[in-house]
PDB file with one MODEL, atoms N, CA, C and O in Angstrom:
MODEL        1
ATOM      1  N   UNK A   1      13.864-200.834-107.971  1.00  0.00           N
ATOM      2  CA  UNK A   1      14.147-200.808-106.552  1.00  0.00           C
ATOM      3  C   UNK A   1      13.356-201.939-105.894  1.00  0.00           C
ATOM      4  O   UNK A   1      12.216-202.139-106.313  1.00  0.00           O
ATOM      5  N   UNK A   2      13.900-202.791-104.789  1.00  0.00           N
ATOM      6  CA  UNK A   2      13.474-203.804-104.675  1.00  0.00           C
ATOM      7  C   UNK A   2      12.463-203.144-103.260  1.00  0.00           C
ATOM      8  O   UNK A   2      12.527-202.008-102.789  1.00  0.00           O
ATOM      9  N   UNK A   3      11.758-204.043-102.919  1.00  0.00           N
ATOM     10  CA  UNK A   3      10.724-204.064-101.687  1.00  0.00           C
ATOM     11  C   UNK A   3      11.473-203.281-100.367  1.00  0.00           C
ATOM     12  O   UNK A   3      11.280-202.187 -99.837  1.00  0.00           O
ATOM     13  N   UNK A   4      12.379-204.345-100.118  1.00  0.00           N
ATOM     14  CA  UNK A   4      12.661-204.058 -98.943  1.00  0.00           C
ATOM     15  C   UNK A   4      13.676-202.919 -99.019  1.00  0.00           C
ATOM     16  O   UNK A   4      13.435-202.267 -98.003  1.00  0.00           O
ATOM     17  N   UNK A   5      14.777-202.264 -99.731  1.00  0.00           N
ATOM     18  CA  UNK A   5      14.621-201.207-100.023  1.00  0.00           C
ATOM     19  C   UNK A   5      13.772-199.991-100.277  1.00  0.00           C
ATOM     20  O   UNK A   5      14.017-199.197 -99.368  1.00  0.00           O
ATOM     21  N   UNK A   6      13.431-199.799-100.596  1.00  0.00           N
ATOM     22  CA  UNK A   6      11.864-199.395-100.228  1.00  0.00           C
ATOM     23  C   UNK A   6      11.304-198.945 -99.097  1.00  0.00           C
ATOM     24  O   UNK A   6      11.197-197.764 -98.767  1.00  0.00           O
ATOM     25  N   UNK A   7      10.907-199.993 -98.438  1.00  0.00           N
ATOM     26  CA  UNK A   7      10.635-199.599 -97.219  1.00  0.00           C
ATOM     27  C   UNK A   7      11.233-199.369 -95.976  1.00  0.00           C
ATOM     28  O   UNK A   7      10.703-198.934 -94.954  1.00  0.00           O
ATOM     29  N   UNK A   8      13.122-199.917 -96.291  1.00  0.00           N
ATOM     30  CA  UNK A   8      13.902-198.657 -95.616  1.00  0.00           C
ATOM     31  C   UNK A   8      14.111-198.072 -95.698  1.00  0.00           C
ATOM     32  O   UNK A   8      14.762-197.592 -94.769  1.00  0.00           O
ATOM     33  N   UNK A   9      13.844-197.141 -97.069  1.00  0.00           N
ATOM     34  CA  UNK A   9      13.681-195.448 -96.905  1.00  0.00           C
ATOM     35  C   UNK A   9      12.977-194.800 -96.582  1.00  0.00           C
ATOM     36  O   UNK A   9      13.145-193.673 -96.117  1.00  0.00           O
ATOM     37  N   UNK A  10      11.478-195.695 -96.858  1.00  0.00           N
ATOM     38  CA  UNK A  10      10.210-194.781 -96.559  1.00  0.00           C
ATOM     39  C   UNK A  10      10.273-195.178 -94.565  1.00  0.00           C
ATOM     40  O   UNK A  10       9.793-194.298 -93.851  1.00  0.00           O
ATOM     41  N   UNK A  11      10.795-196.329 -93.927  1.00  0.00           N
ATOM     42  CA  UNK A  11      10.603-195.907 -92.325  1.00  0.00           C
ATOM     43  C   UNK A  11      12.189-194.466 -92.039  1.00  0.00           C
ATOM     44  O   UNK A  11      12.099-193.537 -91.237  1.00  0.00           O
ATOM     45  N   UNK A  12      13.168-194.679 -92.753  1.00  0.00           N
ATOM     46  CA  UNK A  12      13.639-193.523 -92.380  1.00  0.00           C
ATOM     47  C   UNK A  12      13.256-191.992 -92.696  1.00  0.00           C
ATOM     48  O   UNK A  12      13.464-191.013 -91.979  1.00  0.00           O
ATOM     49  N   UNK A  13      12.750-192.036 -93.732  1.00  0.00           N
ATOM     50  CA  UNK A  13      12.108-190.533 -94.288  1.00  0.00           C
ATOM     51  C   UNK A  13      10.902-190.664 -92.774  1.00  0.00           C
ATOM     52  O   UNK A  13      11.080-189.747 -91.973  1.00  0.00           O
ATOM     53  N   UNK A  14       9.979-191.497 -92.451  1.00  0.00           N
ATOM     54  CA  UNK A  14       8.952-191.593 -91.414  1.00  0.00           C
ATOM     55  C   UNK A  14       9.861-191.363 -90.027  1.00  0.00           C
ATOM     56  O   UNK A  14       9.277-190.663 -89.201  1.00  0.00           O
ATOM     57  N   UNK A  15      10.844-191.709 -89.732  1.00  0.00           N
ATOM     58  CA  UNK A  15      11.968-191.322 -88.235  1.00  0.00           C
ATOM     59  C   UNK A  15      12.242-189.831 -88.534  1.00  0.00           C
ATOM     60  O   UNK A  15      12.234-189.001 -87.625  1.00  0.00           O
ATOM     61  N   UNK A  16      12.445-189.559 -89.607  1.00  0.00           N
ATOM     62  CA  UNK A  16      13.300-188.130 -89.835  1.00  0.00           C
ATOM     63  C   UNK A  16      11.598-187.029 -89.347  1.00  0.00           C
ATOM     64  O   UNK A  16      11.586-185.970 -88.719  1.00  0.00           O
ATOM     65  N   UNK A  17      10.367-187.807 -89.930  1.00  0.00           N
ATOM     66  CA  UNK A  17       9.359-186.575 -89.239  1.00  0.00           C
ATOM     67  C   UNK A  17       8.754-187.456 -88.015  1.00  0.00           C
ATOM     68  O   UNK A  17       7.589-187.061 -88.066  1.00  0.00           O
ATOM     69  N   UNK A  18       8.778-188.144 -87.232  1.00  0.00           N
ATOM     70  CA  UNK A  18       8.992-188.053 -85.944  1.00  0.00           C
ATOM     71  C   UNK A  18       9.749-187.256 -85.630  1.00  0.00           C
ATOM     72  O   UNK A  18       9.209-186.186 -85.350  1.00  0.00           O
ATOM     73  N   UNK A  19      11.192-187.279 -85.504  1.00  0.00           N
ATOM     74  CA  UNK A  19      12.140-186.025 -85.287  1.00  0.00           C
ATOM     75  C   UNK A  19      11.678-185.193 -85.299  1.00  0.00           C
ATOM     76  O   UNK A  19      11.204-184.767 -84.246  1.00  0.00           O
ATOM     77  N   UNK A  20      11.521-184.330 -86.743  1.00  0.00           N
ATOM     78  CA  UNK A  20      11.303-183.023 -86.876  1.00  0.00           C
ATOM     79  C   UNK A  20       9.686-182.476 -85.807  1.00  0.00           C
ATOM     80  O   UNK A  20       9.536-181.320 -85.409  1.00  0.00           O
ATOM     81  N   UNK A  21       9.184-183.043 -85.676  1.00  0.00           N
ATOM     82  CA  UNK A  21       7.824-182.976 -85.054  1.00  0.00           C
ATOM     83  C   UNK A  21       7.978-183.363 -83.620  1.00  0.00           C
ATOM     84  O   UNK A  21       7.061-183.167 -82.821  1.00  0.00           O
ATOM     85  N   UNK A  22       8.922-183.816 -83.329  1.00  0.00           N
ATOM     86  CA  UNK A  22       9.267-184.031 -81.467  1.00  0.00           C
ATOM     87  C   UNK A  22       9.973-182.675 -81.220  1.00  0.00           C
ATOM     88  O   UNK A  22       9.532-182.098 -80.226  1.00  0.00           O
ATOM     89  N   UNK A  23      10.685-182.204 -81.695  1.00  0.00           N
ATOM     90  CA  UNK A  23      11.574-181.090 -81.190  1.00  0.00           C
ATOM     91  C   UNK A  23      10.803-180.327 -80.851  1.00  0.00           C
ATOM     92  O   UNK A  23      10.796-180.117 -79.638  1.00  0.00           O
ATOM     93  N   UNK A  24       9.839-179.578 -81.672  1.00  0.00           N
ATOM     94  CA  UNK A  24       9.135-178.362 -81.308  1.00  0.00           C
ATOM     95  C   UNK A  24       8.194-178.475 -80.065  1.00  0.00           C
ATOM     96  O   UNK A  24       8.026-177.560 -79.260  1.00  0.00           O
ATOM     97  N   UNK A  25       7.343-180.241 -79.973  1.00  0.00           N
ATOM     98  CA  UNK A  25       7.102-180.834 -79.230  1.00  0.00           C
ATOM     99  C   UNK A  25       7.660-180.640 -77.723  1.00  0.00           C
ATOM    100  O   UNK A  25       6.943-179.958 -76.991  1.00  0.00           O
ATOM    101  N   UNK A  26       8.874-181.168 -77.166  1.00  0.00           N
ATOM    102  CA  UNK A  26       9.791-180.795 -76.104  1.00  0.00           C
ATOM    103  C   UNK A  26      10.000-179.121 -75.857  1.00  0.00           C
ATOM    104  O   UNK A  26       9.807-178.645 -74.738  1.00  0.00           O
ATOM    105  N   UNK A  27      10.421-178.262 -77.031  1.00  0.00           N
ATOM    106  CA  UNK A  27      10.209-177.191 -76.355  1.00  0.00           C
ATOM    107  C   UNK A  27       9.193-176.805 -75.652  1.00  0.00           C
ATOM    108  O   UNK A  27       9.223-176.546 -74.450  1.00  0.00           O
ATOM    109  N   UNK A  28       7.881-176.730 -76.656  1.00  0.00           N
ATOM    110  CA  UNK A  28       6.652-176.142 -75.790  1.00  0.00           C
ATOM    111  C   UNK A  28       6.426-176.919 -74.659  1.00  0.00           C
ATOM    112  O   UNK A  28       5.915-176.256 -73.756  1.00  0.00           O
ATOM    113  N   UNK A  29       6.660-178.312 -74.330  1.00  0.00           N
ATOM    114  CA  UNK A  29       6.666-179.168 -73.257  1.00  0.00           C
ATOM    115  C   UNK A  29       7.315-178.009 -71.724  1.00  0.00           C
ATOM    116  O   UNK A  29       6.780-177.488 -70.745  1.00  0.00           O
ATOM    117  N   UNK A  30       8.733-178.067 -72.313  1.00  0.00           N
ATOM    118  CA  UNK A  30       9.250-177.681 -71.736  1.00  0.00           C
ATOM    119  C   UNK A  30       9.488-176.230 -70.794  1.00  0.00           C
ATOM    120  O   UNK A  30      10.016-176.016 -69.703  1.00  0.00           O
ATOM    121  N   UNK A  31       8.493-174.964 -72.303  1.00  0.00           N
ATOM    122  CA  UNK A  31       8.212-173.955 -71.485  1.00  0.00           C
ATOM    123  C   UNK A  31       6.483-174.014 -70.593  1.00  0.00           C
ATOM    124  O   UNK A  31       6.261-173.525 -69.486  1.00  0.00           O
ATOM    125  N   UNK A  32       5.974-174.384 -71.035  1.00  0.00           N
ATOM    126  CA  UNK A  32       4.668-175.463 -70.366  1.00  0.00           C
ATOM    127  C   UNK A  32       4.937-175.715 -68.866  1.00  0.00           C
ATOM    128  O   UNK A  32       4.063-175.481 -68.032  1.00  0.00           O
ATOM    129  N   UNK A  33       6.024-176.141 -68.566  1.00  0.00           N
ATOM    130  CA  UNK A  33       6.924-176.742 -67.412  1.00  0.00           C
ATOM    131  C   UNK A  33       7.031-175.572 -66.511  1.00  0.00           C
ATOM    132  O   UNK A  33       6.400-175.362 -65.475  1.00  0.00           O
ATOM    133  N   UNK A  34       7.974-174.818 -67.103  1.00  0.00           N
ATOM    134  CA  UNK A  34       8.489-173.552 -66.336  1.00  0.00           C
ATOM    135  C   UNK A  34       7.708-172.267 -66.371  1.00  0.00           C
ATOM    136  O   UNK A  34       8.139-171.291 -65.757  1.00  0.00           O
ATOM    137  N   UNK A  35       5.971-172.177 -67.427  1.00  0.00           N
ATOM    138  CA  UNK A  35       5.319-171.545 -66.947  1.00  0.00           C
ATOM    139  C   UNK A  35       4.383-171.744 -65.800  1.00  0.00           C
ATOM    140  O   UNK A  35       4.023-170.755 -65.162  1.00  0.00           O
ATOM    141  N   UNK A  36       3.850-173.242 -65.404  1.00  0.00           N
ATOM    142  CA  UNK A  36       3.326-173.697 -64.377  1.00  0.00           C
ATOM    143  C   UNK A  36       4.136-173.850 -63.230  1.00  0.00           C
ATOM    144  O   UNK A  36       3.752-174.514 -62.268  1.00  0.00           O
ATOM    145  N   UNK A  37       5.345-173.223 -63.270  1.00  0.00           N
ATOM    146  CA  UNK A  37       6.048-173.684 -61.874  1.00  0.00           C
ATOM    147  C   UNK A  37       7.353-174.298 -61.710  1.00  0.00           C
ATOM    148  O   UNK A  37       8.189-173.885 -60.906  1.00  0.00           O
ATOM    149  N   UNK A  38       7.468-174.999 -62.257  1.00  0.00           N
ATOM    150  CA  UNK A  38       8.326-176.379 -62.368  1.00  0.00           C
ATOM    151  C   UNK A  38       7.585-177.435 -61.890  1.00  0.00           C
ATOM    152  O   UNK A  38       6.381-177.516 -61.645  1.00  0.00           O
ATOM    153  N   UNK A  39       8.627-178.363 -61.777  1.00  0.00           N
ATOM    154  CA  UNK A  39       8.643-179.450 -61.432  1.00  0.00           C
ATOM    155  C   UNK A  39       7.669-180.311 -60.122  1.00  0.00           C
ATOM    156  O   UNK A  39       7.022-181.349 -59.984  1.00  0.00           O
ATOM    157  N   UNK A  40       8.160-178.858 -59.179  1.00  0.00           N
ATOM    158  CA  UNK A  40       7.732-179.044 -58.406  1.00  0.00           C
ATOM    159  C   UNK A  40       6.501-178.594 -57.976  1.00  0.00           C
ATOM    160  O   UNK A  40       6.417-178.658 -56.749  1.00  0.00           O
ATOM    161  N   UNK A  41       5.510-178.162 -58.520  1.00  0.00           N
ATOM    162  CA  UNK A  41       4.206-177.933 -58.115  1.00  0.00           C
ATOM    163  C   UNK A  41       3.171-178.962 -57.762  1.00  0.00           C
ATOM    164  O   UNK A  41       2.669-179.477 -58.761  1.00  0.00           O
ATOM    165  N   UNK A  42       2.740-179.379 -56.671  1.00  0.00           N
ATOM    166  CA  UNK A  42       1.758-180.274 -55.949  1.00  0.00           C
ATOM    167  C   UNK A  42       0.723-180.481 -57.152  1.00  0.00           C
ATOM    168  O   UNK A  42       0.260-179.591 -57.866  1.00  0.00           O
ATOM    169  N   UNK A  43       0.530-181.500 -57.200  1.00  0.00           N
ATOM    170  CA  UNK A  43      -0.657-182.018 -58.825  1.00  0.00           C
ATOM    171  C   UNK A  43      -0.588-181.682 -59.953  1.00  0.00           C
ATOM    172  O   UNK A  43      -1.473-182.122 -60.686  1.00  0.00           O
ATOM    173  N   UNK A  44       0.480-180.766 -60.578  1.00  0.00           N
ATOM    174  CA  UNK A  44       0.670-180.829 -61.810  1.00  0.00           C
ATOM    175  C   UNK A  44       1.179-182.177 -62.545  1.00  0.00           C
ATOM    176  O   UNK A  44       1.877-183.013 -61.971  1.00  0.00           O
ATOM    177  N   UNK A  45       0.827-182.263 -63.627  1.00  0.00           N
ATOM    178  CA  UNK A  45       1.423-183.478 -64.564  1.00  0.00           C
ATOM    179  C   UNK A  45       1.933-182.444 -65.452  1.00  0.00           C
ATOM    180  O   UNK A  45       2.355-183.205 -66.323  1.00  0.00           O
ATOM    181  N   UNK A  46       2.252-181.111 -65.950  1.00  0.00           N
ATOM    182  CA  UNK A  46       2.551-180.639 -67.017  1.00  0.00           C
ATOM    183  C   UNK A  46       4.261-181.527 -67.383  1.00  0.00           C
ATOM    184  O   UNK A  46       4.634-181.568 -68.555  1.00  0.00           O
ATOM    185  N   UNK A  47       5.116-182.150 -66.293  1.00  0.00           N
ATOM    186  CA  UNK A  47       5.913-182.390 -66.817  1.00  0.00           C
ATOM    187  C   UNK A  47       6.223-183.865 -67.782  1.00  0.00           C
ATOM    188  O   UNK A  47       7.246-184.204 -68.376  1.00  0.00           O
ATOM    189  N   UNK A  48       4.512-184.741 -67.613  1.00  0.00           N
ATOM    190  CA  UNK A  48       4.456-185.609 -68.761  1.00  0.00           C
ATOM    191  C   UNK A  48       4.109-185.222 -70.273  1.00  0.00           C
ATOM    192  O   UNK A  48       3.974-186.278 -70.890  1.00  0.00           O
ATOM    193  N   UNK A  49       3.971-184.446 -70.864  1.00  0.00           N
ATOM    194  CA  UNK A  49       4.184-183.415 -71.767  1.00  0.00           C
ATOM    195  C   UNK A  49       5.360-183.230 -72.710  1.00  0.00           C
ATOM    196  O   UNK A  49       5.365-183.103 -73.935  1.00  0.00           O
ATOM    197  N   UNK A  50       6.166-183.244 -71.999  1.00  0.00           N
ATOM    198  CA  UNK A  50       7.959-183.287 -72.867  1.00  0.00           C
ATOM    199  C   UNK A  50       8.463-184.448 -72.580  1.00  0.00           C
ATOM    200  O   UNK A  50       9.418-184.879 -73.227  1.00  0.00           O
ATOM    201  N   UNK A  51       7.908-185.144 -71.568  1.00  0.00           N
ATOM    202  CA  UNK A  51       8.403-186.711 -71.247  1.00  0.00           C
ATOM    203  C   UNK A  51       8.126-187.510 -72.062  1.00  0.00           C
ATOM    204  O   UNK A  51       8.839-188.504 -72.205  1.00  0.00           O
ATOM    205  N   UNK A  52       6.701-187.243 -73.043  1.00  0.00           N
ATOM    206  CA  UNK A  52       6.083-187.852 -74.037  1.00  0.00           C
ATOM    207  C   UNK A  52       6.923-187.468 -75.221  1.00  0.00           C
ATOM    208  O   UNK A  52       7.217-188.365 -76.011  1.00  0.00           O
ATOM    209  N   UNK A  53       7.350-186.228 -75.444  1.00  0.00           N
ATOM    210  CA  UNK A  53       8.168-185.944 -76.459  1.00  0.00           C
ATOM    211  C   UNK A  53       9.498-186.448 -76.675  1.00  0.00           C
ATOM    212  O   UNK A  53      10.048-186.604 -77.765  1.00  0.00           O
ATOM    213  N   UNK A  54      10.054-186.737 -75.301  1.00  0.00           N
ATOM    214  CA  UNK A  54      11.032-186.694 -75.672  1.00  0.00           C
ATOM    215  C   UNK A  54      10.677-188.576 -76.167  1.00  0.00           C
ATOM    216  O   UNK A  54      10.855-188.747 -77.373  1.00  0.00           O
ATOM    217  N   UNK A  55      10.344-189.545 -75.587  1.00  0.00           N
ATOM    218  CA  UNK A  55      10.169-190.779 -75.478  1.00  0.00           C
ATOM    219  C   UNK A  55       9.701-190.544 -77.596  1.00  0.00           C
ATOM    220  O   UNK A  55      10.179-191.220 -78.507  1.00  0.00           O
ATOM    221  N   UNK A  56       8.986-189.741 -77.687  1.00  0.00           N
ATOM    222  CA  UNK A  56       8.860-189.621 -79.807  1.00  0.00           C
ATOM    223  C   UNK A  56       9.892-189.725 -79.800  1.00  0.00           C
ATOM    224  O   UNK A  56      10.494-190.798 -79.792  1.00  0.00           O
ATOM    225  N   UNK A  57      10.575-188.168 -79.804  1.00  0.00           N
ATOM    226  CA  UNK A  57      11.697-187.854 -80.296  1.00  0.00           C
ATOM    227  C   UNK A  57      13.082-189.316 -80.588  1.00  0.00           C
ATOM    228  O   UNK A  57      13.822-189.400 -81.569  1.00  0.00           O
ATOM    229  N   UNK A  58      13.036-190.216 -79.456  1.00  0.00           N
ATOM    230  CA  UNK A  58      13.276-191.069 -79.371  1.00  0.00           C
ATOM    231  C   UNK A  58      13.102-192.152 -80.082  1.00  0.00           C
ATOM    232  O   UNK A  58      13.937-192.918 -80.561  1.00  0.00           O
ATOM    233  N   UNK A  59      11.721-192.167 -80.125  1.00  0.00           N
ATOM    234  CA  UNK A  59      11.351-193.369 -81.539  1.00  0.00           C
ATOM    235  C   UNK A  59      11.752-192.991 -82.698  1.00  0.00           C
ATOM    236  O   UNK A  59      12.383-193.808 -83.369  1.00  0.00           O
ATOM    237  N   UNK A  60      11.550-191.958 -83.111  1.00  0.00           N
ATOM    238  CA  UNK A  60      12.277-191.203 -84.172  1.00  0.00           C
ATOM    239  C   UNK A  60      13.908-191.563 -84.609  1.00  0.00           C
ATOM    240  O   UNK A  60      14.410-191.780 -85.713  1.00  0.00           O
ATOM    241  N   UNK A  61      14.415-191.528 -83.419  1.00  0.00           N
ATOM    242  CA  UNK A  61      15.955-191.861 -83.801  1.00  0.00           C
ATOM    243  C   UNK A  61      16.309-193.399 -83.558  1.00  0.00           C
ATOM    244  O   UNK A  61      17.429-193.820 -83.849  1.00  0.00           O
ATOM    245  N   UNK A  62      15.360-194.196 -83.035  1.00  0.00           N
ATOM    246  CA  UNK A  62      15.412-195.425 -83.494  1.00  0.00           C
ATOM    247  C   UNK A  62      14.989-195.808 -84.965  1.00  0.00           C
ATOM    248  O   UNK A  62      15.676-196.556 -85.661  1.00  0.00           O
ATOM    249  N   UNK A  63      13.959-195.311 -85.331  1.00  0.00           N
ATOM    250  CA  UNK A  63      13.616-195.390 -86.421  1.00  0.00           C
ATOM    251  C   UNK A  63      14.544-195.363 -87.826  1.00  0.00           C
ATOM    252  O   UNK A  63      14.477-196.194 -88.732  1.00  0.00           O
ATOM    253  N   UNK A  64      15.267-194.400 -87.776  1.00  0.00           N
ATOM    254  CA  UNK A  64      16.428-193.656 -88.438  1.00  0.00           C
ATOM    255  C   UNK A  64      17.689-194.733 -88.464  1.00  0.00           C
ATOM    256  O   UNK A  64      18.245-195.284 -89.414  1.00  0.00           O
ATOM    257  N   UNK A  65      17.918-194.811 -87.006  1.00  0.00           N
ATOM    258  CA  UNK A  65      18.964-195.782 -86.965  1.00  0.00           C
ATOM    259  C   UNK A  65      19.143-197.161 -86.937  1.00  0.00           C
ATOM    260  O   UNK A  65      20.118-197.865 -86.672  1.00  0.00           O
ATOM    261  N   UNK A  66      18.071-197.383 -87.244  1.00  0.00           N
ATOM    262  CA  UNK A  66      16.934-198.884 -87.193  1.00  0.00           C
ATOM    263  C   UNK A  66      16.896-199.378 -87.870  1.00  0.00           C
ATOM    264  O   UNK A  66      17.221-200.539 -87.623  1.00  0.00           O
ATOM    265  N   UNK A  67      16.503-199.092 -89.325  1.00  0.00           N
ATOM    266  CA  UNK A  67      15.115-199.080 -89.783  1.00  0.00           C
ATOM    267  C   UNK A  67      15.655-200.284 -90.906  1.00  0.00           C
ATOM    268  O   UNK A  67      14.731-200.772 -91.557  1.00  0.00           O
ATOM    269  N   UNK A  68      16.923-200.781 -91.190  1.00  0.00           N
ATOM    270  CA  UNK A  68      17.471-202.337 -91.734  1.00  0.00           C
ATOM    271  C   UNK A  68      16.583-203.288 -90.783  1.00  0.00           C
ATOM    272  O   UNK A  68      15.815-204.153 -91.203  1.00  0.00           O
ATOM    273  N   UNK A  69      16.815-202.986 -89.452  1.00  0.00           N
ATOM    274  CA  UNK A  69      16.238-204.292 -88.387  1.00  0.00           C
ATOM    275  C   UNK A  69      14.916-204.052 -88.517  1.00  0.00           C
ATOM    276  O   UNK A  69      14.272-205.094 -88.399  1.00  0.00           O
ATOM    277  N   UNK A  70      14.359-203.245 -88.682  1.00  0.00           N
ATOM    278  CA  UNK A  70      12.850-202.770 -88.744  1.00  0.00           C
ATOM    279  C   UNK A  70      11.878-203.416 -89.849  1.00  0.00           C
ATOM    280  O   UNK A  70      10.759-203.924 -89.771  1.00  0.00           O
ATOM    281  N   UNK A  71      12.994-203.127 -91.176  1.00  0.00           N
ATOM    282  CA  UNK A  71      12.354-203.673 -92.339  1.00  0.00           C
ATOM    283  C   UNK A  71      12.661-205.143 -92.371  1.00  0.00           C
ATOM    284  O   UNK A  71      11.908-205.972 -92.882  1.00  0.00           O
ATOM    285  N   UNK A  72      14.117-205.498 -91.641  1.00  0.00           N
ATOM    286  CA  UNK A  72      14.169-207.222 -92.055  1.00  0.00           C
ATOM    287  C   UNK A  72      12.598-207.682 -90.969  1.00  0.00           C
ATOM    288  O   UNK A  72      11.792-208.452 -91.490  1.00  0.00           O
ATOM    289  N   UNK A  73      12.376-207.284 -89.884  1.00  0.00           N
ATOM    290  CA  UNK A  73      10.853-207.857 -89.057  1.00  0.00           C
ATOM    291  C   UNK A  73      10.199-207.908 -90.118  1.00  0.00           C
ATOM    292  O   UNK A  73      10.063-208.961 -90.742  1.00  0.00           O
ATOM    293  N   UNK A  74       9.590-206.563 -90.562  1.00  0.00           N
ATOM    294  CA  UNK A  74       8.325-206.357 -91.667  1.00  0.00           C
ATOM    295  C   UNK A  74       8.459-207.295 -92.198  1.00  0.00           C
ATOM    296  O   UNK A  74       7.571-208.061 -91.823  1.00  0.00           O
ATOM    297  N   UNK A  75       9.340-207.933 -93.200  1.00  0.00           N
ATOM    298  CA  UNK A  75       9.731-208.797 -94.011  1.00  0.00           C
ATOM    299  C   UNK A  75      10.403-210.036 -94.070  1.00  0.00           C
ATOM    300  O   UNK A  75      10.981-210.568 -95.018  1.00  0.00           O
ATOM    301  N   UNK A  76      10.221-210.445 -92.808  1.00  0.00           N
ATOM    302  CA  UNK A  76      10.618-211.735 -92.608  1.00  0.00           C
ATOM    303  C   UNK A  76       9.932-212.860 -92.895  1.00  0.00           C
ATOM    304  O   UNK A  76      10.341-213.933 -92.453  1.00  0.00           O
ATOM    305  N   UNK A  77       8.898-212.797 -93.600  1.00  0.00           N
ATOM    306  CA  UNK A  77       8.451-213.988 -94.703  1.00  0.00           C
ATOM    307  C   UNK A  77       8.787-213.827 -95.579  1.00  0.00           C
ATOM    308  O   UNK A  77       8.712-214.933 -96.114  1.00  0.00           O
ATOM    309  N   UNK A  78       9.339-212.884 -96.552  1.00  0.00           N
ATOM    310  CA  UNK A  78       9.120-212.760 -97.874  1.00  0.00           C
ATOM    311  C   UNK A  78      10.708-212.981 -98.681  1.00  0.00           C
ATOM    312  O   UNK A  78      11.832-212.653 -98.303  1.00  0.00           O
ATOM    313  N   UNK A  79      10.424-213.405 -99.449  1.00  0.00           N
ATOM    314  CA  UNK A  79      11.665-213.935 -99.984  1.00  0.00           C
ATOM    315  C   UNK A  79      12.308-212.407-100.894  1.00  0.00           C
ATOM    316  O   UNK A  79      11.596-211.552-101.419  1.00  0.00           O
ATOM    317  N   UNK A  80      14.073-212.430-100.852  1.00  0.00           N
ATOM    318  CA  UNK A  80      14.759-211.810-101.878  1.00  0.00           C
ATOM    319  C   UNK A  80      13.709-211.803-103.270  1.00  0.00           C
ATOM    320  O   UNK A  80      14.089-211.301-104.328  1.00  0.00           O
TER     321      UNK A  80
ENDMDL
END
């Protein structure tokens, strides 16, 4: 198996647990949210919390769906 193969499986296996580790992330975010109030409560930040998750969750599925453009960067010195 060559290099850069390689290390587009290992950044997608690495997107797939971003994923799995954002989801649970956003929920508790999310009941976090609606046990303090909502949204709207004067000085809370609880709703940067799932905003952060979701923005993972996100890298995660770039990662996944990426991760050819990801590895040609890594590897843009190195020859076939």
């Amino acid at each position: 198996m060559k290099t850069k193969q390689l290390a587009n499986i290992l950044i997608k296996i690495l997107g797939l647990s971003v994923i799995v580790h954002g989801i649970p992330s956003i929920l508790t975010g999310l009941l976090t949210v609606l046990q303090s109030g909502g949204l709207g409560t004067r000085g809370s930040y609880f709703w940067l919390y799932p905003l952060s998750s979701v923005v993972l969750l996100a890298t995660g599925v770039y990662l996944v769906l990426k991760s050819r453009d990801v590895t040609a960067y890594l590897f843009k010195d190195e020859a076939e």
